[in-house]
PyMOL CGO cylinders between C-alpha atoms (Angstrom):
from pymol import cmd
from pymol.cgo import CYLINDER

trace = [
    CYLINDER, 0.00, 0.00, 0.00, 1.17, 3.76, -0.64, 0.3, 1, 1, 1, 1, 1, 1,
    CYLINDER, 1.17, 3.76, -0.64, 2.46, 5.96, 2.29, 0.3, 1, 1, 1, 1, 1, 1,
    CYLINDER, 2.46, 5.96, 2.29, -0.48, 7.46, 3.32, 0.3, 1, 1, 1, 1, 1, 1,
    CYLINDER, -0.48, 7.46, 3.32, -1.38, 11.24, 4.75, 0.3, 1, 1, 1, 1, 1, 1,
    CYLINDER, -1.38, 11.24, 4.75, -0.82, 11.73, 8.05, 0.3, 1, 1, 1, 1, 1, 1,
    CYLINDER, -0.82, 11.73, 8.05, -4.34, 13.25, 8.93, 0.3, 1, 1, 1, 1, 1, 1,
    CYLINDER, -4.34, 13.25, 8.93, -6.70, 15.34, 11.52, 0.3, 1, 1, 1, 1, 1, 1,
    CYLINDER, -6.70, 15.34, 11.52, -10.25, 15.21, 9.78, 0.3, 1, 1, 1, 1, 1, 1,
    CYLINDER, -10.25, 15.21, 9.78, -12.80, 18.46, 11.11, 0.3, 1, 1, 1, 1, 1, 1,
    CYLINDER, -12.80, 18.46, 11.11, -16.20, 17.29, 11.21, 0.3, 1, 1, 1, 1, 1, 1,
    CYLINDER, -16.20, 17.29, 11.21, -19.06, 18.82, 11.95, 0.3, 1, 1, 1, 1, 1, 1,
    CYLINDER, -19.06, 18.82, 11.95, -22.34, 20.22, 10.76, 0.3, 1, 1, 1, 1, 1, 1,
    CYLINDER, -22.34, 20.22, 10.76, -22.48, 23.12, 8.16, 0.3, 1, 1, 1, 1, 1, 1,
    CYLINDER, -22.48, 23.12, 8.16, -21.88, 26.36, 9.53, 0.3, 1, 1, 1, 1, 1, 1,
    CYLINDER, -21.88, 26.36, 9.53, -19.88, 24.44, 12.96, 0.3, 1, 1, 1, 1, 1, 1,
    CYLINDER, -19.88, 24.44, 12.96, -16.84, 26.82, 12.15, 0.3, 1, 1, 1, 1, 1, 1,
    CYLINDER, -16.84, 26.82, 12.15, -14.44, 23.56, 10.42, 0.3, 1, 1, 1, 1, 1, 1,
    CYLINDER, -14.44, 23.56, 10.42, -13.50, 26.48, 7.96, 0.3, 1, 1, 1, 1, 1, 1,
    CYLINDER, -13.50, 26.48, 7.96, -12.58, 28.71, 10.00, 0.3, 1, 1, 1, 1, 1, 1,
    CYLINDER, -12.58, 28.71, 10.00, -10.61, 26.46, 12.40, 0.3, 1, 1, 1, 1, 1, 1,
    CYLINDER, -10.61, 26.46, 12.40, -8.85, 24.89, 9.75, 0.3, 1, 1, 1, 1, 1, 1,
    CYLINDER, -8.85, 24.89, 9.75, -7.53, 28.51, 8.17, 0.3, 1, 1, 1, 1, 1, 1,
    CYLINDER, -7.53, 28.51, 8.17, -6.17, 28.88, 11.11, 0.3, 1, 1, 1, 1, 1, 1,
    CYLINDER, -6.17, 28.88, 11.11, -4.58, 25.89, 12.14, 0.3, 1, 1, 1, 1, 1, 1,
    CYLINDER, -4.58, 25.89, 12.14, -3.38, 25.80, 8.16, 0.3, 1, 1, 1, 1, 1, 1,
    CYLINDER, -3.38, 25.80, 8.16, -0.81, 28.94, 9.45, 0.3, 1, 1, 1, 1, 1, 1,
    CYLINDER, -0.81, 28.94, 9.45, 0.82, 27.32, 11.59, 0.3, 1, 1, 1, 1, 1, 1,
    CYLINDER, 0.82, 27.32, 11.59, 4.04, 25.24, 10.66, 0.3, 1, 1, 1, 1, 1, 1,
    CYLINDER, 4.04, 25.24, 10.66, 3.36, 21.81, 10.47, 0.3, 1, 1, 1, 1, 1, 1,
    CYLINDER, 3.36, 21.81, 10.47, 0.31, 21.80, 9.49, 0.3, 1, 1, 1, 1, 1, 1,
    CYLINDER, 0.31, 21.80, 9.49, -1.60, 21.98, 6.12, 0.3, 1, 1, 1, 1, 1, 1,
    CYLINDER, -1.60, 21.98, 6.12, -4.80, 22.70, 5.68, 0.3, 1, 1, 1, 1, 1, 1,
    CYLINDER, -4.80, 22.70, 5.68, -7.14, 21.72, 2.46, 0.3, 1, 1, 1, 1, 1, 1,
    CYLINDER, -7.14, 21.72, 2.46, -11.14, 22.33, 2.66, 0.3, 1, 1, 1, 1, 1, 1,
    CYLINDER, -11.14, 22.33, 2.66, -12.73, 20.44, -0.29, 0.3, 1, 1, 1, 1, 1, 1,
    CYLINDER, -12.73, 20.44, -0.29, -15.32, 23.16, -0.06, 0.3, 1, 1, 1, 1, 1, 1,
    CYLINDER, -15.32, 23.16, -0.06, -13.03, 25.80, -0.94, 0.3, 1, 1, 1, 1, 1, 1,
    CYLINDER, -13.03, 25.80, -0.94, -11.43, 23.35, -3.69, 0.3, 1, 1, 1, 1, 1, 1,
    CYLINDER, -11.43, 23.35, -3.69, -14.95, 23.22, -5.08, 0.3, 1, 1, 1, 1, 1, 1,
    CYLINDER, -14.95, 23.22, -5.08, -15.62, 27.02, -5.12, 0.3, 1, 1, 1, 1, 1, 1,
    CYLINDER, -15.62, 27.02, -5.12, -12.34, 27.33, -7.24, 0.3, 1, 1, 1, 1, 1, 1,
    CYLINDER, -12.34, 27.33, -7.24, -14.07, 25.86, -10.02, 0.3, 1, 1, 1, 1, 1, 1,
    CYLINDER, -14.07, 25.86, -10.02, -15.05, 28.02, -13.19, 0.3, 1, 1, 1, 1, 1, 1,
    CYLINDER, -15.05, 28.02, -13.19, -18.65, 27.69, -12.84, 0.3, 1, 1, 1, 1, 1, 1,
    CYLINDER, -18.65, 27.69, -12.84, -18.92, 27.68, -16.60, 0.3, 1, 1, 1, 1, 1, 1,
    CYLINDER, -18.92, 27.68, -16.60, -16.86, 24.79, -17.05, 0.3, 1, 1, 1, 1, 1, 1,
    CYLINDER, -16.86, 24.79, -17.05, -18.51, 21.18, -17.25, 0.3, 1, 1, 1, 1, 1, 1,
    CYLINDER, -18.51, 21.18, -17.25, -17.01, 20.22, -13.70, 0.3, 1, 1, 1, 1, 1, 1,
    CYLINDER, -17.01, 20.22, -13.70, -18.22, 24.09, -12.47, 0.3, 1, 1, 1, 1, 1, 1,
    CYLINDER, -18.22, 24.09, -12.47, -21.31, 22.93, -13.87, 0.3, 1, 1, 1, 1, 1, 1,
    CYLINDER, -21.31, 22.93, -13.87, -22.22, 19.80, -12.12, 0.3, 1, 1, 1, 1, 1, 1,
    CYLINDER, -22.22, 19.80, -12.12, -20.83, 21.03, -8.45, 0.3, 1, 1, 1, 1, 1, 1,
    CYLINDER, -20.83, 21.03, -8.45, -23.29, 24.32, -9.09, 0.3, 1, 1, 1, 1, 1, 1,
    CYLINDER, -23.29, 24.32, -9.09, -26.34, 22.10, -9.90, 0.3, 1, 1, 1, 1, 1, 1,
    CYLINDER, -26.34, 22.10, -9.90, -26.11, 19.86, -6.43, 0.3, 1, 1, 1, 1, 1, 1,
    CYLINDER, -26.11, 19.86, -6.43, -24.67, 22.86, -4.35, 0.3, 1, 1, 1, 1, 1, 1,
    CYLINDER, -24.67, 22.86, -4.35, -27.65, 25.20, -5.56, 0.3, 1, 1, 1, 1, 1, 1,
    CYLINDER, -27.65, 25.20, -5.56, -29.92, 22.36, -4.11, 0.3, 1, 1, 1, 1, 1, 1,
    CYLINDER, -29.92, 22.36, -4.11, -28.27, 21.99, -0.70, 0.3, 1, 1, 1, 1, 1, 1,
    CYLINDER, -28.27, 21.99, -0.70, -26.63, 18.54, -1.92, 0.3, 1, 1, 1, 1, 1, 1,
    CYLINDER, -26.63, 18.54, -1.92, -23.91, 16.11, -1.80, 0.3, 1, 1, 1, 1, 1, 1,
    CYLINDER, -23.91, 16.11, -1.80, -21.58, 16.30, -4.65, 0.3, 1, 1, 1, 1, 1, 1,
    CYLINDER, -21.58, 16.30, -4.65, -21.47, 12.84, -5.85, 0.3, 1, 1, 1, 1, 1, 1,
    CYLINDER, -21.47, 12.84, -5.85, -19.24, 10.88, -4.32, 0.3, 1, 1, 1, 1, 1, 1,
    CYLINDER, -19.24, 10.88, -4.32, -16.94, 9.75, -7.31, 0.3, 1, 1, 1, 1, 1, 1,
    CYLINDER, -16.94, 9.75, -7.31, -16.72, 13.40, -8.50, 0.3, 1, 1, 1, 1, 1, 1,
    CYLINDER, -16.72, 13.40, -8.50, -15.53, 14.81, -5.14, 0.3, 1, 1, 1, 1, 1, 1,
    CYLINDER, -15.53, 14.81, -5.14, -12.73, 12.03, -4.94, 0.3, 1, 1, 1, 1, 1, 1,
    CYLINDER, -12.73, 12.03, -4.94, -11.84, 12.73, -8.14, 0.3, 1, 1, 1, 1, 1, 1,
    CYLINDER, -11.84, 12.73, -8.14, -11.64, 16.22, -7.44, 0.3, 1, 1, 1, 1, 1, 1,
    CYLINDER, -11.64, 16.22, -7.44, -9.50, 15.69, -4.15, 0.3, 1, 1, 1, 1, 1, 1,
    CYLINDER, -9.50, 15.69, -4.15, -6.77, 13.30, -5.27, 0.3, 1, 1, 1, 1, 1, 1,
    CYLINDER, -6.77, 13.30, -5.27, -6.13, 15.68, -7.91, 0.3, 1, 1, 1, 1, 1, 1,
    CYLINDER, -6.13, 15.68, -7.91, -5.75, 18.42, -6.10, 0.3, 1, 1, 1, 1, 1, 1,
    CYLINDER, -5.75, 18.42, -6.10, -3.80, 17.62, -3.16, 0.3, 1, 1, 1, 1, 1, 1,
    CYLINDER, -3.80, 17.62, -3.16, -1.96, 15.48, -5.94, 0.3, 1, 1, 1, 1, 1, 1,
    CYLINDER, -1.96, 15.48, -5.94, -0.80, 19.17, -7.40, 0.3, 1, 1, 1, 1, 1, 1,
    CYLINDER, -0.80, 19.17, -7.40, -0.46, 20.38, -3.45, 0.3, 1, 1, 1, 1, 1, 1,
    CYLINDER, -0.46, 20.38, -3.45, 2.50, 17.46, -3.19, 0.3, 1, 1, 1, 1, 1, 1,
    CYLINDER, 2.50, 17.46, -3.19, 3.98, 18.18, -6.83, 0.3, 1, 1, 1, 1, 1, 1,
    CYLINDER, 3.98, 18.18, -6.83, 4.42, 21.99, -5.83, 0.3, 1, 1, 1, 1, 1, 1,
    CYLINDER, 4.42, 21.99, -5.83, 5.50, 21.12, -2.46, 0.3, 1, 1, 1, 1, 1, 1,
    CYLINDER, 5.50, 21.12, -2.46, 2.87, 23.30, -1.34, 0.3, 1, 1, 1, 1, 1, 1,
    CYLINDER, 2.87, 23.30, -1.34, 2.42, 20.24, 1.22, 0.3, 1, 1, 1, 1, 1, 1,
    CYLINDER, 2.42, 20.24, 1.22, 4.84, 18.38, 2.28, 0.3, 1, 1, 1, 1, 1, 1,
    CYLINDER, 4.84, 18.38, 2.28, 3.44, 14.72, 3.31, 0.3, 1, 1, 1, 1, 1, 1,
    CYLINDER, 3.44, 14.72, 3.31, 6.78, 13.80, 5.58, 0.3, 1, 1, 1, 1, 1, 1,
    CYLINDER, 6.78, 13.80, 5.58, 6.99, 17.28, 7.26, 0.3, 1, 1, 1, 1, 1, 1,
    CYLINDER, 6.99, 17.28, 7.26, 3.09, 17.95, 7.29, 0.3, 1, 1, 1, 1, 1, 1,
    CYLINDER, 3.09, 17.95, 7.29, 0.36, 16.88, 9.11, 0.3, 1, 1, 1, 1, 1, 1,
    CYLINDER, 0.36, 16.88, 9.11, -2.95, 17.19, 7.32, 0.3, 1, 1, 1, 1, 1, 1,
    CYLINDER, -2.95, 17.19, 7.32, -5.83, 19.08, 8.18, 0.3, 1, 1, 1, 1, 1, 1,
    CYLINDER, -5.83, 19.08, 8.18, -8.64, 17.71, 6.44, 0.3, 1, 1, 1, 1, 1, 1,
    CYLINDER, -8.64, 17.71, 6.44, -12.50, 19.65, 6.19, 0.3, 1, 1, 1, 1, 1, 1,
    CYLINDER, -12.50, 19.65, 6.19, -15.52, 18.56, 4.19, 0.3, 1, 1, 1, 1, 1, 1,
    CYLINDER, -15.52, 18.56, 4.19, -14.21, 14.80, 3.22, 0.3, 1, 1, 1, 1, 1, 1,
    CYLINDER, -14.21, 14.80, 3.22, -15.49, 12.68, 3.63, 0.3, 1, 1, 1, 1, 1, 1,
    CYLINDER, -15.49, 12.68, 3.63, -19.11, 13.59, 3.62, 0.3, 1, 1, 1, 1, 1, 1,
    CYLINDER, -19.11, 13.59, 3.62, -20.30, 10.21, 3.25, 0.3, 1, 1, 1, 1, 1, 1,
    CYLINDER, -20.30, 10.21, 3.25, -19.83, 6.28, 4.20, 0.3, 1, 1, 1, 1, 1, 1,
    CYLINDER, -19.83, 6.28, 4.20, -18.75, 5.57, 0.38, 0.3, 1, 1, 1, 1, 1, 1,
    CYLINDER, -18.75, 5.57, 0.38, -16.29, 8.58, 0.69, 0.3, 1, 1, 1, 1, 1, 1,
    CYLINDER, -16.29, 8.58, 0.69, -14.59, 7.63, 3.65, 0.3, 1, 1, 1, 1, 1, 1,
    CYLINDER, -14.59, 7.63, 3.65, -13.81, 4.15, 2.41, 0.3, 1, 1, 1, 1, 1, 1,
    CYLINDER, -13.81, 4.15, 2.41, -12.87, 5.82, -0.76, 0.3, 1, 1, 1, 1, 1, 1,
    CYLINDER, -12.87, 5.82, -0.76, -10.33, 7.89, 0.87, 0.3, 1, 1, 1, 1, 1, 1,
    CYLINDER, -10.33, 7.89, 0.87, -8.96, 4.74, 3.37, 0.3, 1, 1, 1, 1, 1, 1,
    CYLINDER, -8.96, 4.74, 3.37, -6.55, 3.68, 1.09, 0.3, 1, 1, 1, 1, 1, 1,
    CYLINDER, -6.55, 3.68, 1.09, -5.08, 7.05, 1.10, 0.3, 1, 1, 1, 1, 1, 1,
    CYLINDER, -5.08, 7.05, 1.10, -5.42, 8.70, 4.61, 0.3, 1, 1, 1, 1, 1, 1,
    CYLINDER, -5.42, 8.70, 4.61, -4.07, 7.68, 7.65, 0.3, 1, 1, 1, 1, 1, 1,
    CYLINDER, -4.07, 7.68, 7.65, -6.35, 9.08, 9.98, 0.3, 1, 1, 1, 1, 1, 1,
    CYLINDER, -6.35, 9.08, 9.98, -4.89, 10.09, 13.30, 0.3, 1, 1, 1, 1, 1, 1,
    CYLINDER, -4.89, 10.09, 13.30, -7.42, 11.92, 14.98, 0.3, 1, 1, 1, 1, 1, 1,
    CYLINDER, -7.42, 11.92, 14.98, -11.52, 12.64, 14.34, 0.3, 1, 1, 1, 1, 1, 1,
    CYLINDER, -11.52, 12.64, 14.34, -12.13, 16.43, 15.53, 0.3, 1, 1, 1, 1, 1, 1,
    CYLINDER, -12.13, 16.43, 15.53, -16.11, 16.46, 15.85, 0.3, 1, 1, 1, 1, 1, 1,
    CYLINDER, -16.11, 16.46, 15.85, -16.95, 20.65, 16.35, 0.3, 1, 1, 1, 1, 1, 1,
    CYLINDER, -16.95, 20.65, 16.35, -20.34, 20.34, 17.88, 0.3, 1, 1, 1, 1, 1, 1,
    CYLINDER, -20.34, 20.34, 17.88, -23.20, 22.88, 18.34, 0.3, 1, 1, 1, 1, 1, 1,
    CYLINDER, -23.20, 22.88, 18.34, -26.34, 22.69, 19.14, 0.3, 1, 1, 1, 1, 1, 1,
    CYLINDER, -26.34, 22.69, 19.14, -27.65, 25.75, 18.45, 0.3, 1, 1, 1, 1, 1, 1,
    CYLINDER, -27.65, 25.75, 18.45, -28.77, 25.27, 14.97, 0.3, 1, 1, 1, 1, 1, 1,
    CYLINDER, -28.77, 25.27, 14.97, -30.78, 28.74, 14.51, 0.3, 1, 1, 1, 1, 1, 1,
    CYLINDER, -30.78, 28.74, 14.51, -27.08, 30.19, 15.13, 0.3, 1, 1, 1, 1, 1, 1,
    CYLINDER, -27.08, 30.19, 15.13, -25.68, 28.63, 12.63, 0.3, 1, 1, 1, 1, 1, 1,
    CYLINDER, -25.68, 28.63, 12.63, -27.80, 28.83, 10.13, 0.3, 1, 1, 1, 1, 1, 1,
    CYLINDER, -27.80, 28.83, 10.13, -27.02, 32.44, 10.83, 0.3, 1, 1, 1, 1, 1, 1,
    CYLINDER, -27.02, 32.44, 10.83, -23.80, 32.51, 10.90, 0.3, 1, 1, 1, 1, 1, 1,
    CYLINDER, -23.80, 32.51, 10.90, -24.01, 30.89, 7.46, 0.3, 1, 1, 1, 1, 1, 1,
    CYLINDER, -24.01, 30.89, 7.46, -25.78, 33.54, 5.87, 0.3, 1, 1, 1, 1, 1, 1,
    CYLINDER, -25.78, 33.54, 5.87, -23.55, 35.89, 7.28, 0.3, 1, 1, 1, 1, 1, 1,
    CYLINDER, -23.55, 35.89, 7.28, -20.52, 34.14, 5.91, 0.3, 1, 1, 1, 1, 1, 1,
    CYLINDER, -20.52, 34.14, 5.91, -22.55, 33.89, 2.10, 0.3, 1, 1, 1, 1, 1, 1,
    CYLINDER, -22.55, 33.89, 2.10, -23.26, 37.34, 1.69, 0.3, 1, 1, 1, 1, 1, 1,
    CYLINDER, -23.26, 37.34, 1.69, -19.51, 38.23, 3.27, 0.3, 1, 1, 1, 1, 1, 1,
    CYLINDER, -19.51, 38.23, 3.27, -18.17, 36.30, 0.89, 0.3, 1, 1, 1, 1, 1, 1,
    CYLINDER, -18.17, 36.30, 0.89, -20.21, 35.97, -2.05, 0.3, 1, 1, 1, 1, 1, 1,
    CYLINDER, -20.21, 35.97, -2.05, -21.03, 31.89, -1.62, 0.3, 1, 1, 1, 1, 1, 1,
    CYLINDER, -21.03, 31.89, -1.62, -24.28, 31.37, -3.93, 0.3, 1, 1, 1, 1, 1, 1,
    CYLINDER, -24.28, 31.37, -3.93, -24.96, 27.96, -2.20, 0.3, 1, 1, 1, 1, 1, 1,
    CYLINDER, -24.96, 27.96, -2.20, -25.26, 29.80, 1.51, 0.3, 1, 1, 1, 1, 1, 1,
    CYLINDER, -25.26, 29.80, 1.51, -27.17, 32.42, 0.38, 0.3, 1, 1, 1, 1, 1, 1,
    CYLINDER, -27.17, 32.42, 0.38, -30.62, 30.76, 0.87, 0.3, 1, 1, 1, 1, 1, 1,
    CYLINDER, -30.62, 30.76, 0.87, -31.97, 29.76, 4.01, 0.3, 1, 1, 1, 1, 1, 1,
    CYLINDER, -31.97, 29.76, 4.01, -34.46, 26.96, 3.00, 0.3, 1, 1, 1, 1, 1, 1,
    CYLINDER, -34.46, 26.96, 3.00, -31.15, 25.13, 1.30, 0.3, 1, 1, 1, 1, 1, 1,
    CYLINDER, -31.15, 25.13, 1.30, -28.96, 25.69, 3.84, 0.3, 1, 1, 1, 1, 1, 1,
    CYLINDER, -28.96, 25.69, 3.84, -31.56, 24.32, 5.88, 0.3, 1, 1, 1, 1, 1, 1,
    CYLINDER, -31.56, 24.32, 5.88, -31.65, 21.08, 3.45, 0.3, 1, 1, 1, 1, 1, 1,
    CYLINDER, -31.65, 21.08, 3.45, -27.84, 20.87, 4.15, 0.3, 1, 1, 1, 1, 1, 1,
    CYLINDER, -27.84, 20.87, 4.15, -28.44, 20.02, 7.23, 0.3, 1, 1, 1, 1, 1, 1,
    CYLINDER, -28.44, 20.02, 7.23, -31.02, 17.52, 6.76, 0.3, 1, 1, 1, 1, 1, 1,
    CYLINDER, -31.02, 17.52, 6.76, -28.44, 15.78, 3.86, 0.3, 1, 1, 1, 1, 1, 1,
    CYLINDER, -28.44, 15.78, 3.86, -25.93, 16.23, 7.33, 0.3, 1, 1, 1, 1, 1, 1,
    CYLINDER, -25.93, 16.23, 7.33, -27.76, 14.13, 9.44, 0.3, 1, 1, 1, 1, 1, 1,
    CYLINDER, -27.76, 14.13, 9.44, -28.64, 11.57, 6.94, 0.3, 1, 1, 1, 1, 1, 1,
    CYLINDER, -28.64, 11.57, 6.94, -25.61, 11.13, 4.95, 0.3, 1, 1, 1, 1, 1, 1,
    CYLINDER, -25.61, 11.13, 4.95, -22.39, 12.55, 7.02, 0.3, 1, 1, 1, 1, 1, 1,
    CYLINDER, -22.39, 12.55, 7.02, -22.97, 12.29, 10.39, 0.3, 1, 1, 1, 1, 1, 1,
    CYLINDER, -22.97, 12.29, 10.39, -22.89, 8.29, 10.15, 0.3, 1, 1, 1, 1, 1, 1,
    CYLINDER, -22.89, 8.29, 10.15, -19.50, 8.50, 8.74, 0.3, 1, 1, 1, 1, 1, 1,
    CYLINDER, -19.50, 8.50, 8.74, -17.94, 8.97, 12.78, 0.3, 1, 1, 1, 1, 1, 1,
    CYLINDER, -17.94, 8.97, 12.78, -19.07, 5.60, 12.87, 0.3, 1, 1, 1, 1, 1, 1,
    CYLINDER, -19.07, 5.60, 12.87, -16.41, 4.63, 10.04, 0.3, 1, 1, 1, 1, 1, 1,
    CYLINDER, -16.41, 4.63, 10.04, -13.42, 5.74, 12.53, 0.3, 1, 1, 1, 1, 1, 1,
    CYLINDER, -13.42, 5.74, 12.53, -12.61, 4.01, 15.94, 0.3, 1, 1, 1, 1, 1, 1,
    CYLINDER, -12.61, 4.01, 15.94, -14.38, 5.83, 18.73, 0.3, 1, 1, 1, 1, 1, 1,
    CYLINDER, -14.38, 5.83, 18.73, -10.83, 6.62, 20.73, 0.3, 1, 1, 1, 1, 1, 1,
    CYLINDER, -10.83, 6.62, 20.73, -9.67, 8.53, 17.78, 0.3, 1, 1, 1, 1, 1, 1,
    CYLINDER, -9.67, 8.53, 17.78, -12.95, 10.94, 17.76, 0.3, 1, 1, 1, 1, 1, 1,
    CYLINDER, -12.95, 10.94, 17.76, -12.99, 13.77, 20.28, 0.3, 1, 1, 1, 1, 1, 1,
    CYLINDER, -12.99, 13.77, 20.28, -15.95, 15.97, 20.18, 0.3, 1, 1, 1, 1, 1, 1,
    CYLINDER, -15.95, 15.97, 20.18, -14.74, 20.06, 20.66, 0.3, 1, 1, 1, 1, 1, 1,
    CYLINDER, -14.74, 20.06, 20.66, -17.51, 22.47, 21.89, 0.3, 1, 1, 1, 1, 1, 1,
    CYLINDER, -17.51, 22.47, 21.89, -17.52, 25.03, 18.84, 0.3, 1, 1, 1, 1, 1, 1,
    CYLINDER, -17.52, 25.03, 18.84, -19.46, 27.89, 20.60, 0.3, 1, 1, 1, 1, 1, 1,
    CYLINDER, -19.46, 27.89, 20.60, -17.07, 30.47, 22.00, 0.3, 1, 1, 1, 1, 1, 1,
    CYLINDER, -17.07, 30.47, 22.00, -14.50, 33.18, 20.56, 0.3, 1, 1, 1, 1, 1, 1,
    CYLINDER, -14.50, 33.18, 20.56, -12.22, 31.69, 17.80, 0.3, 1, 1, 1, 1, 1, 1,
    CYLINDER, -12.22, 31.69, 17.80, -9.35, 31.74, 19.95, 0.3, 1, 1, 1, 1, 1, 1,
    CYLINDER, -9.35, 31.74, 19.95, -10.94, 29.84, 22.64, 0.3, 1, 1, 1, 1, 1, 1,
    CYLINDER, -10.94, 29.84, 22.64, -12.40, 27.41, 19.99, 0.3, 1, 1, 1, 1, 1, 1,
    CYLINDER, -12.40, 27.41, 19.99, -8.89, 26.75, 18.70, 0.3, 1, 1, 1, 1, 1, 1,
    CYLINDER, -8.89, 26.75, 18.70, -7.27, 26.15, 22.29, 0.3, 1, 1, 1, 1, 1, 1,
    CYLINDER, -7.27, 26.15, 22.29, -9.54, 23.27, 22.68, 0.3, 1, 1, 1, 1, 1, 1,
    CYLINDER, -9.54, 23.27, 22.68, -8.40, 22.00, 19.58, 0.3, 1, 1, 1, 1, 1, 1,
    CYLINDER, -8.40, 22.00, 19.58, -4.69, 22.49, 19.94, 0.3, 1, 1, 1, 1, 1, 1,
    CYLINDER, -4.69, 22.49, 19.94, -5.10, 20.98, 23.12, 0.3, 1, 1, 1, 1, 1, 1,
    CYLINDER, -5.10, 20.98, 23.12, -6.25, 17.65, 21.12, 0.3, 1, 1, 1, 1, 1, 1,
    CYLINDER, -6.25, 17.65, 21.12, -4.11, 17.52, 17.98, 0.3, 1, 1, 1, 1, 1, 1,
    CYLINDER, -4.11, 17.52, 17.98, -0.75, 19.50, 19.22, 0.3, 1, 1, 1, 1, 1, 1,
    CYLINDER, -0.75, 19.50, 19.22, 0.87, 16.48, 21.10, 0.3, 1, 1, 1, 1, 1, 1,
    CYLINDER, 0.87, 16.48, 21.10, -0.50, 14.50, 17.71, 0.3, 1, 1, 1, 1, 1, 1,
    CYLINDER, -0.50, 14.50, 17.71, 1.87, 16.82, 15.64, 0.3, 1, 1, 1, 1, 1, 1,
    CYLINDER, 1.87, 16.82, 15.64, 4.57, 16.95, 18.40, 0.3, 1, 1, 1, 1, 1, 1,
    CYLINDER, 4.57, 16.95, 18.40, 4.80, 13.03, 18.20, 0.3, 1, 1, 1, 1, 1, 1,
    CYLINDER, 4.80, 13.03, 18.20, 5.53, 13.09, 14.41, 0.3, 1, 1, 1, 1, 1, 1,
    CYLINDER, 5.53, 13.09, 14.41, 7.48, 16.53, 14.02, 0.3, 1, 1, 1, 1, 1, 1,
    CYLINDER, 7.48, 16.53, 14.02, 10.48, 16.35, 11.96, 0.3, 1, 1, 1, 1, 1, 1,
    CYLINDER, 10.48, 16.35, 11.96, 13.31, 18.73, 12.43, 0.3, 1, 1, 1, 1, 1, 1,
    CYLINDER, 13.31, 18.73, 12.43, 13.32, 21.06, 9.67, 0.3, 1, 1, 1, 1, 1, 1,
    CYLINDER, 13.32, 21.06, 9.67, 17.20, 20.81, 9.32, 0.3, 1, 1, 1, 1, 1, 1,
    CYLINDER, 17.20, 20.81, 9.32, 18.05, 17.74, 9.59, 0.3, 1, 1, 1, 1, 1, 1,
    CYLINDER, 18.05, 17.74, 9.59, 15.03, 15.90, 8.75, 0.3, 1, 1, 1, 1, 1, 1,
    CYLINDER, 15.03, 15.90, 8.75, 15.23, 13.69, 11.14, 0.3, 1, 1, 1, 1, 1, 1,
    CYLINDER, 15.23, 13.69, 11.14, 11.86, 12.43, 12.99, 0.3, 1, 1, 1, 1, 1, 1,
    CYLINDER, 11.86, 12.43, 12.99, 12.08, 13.84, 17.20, 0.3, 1, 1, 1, 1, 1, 1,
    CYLINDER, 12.08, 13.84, 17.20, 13.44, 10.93, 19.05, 0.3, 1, 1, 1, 1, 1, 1,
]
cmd.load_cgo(trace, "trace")
């Protein structure tokens, strides 16, 4: 089997703050963050691929499953190639994927997931808000609408949120995502720093910390 990623996975319900978290954990060395989300909205709409992501996102769906694979090994394929990320230096931080049973076991052959970090909030009235906020902030079609972002959550519960069930319950630790970024990301350092401490590499010498 290939060497595979080295990887935290954010989970949670749209709108949970993985996005955020992840930009921010993505800045600090040793740690590289891709949201397939953000991999999708880089699309030219016009273009075939654009195409087919805008007519399930405009619904509040699931891109299908082989499509959003597809779409991921070739992009973090490019990430390696420009050594953008660097597999044997960097841990990666992983946010929408998988998004479904058939995704995760899609992506098994390639991930080596170290830790599940489940944001939870239950609150979701607030986060629907915080949504909308975020779609007219930053011009995301698909959040603009509150009876689909409303569906997203309903495709959540259905199809993602049996995917913790994929993982080993000791590697899934569930982080309380209501709070003030910073205090949001303390919980999760606390989590995942010894995780990247135990497979730091020196930057010099390249050798793993004994």
């Amino acid at each position: 089997m290939r060497d595979r990623y080295k990887t935290i996975l954010l989970f949670g319900a749209p709108g949970v703050g993985k996005g955020t978290q992840g930009k921010i954990l993505g800045h600090v060395p040793g740690f590289y963050h891709l949201a397939c989300g953000d991999v999708f909205r880089s699309l030219d709409m016009t273009s075939p691929l654009g195409k087919k992501f805008l007519e399930h996102s405009s619904r509040g769906e699931l891109v299908p499953d082989e499509l959003t694979i597809e779409m991921w090994k070739q992009n973090i394929h490019a990430q390696t190639v420009l050594s953008i990320y660097k597999p044997h230096q960097d841990l990666l931080i992983l946010d929408g994927i998988p998004r479904s049973i058939a995704q995760a076991k899609a992506l098994d052959p390639y991930l080596e997931v170290l830790m599940v970090v489940h944001l939870v909030c239950s609150d979701v009235d607030a986060m629907v808000m915080r949504m909308r906020r975020r779609a007219l902030k930053e011009n995301r079609l698909d959040d603009a609408d509150e009876k689909v972002i409303r569906r997203r959550f309903e495709v959540y519960q259905r199809e993602t949120a049996p995917v913790l069930g994929h993982y080993p319950t000791n590697i899934v630790r569930e982080v309380d995502s209501v709070g003030s970024p910073a205090v949001i990301l303390q919980r999760i350092l606390d989590i995942i720093a010894p995780l990247q401490d135990a497979h730091f590499k020196n930057p010099l010498s390249g050798e793993a910390k004994s």
